[in-house]
C-alpha positions, 0 to 999 in steps of 0.5 A, a space after each residue: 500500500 505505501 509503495 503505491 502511495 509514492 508511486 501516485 505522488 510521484 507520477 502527481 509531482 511529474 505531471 506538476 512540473 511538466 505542466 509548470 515548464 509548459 506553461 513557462 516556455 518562451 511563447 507563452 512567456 512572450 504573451 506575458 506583459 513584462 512588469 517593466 516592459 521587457 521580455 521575459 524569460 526562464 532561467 532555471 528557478 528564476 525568471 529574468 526581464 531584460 530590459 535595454 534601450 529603446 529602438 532607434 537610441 544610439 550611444 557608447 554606453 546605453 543601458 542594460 536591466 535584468 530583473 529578477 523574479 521567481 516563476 510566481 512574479 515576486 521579485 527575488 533580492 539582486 543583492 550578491 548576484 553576479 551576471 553578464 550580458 552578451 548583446 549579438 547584433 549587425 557583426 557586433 558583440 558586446 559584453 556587459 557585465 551586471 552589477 546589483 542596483 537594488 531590489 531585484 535588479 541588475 544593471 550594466 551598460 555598453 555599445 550595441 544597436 537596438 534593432 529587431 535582429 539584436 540577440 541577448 544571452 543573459 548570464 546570473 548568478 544569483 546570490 544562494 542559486 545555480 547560475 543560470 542562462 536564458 536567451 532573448 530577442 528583445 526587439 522581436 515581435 511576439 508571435 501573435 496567439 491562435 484565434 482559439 487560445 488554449 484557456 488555462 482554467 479549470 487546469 488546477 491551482 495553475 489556472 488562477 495563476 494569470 498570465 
């Protein structure tokens, strides 16, 4: 009786965590509205918000953000984390490296040109964390959503959490 108790939790506890990764893959993460009007993705435990200058803004030094947040949206402490940045656009590589600047957010600041091919790959370490790494293209468009959504209600305790 009690190995199939832990074989009914197991097989709960995998079906869980499919349909936690589903839920947060990069689609669905792109039809999300970013808190600070970046694109989010997931980095192991975490989230990321990368966020970078405005299309058509040029300079030496523009500014690179990442926030960071666990997979519920609530902000998780920049304090002791160590990251970078790596900004891949028009035969230009830049590397920005991140630093604390309170709350849950991480900032830099480098060279690179805003624009729709721009790729981003972002690098953290959070304090008491594994490092992570997720990828961005932060001036793409968001693929647009079929007319006949897949709803998430009625899918357990995940189909309160909106998205």
């Amino acid at each position: 009786m009690t190995s199939l108790i832990r074989s009914g939790l197991l097989a709960a506890s995998m079906l869980m965590a499919a349909h936690a990764a589903l839920a947060h893959d990069d689609a669905t993460l792109d039809r999300m509205k970013a808190p600070h009007g970046g694109q989010l993705r997931a980095a192991g435990s975490l989230h990321y918000e990368l966020v970078l200058a405005p299309m058509g803004t040029q300079g030496a030094a523009l500014p690179v953000a990442v926030y960071l947040t666990d997979h519920g949206g609530n902000p998780v402490p920049s304090q002791g984390a160590t990251g970078t940045v790596t900004l891949l656009g028009q035969g230009q590589k830049t590397q920005v490296k991140l630093a604390p600047a309170g709350d849950n957010l991480l900032k830099g600041e480098g060279a690179y040109q805003p624009g729709p091919a721009l790729k981003a790959i972002v690098s953290v370490s959070p304090k008491g964390l594994p490092a992570a790494q997720a990828r961005f293209t932060p001036y793409a468009a968001p693929a647009k959503q079929p007319e006949h959504a897949h709803d998430h209600a009625g899918h357990g305790s995940h189909g309160a959490h909106r998205h």
